[in-house]
C-alpha positions in Angstrom: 42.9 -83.2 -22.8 40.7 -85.6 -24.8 36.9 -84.8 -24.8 34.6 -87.4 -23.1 31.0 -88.5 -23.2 28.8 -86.0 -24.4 31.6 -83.5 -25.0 32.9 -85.8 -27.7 29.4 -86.4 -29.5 28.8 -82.7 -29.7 32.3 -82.0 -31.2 31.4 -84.7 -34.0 28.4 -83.4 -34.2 29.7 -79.3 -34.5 32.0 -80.4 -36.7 30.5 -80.7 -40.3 29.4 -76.5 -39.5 33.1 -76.1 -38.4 34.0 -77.2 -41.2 31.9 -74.9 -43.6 32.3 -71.9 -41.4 36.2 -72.2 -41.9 35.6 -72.6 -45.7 33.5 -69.2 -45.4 36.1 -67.5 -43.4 38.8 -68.1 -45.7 40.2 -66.0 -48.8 39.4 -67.5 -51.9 42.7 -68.3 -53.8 40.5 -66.9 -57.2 37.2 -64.7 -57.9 36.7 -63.7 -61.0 34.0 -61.6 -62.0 32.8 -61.2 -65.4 29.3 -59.9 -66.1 27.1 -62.8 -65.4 29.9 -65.4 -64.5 30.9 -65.3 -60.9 33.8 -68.0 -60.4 35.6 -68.5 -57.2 38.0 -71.2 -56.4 39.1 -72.3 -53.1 42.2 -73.6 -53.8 44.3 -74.6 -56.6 44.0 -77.8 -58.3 47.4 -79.2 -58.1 46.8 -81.0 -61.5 45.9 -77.7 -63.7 48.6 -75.9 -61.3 51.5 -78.1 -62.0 50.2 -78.2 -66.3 50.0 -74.8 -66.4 54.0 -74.7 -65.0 55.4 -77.0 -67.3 53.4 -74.8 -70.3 55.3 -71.9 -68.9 58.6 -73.2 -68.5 58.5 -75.4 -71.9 57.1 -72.1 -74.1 59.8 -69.7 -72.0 62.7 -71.8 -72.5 61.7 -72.2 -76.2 61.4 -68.3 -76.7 64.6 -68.4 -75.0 66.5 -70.6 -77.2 65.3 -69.3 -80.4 67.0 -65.7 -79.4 
């Protein structure tokens, strides 16, 4: 059932604090902790996810070939 009237203001309004207490309730994809440096990522850039792939694969199927 759709919210109406002040129901619906106080959704928009809630939802900004939804919104960061999901963030805080979820698993961090990476923490890494290394003496002073405390790095934690959300989620996984797609852009350094997909390079990172097409490193692997290129330098694997090179040691592979060169067997």
């Amino acid at each position: 059932m759709p919210l109406i009237g002040k129901e619906s203001s106080r959704w928009l309004v809630d939802l900004p604090e939804r919104a960061v207490s999901e963030i805080k309730s979820q698993k961090p994809f990476l923490e890494l902790r290394a003496g002073g440096l405390h790095l934690v990522m959300q989620k996984a850039p797609v852009r350094l996810m997909s390079v990172l792939v097409a490193v692997g694969c290129s330098g694997f199927t090179a040691w592979w070939t060169a067997r």
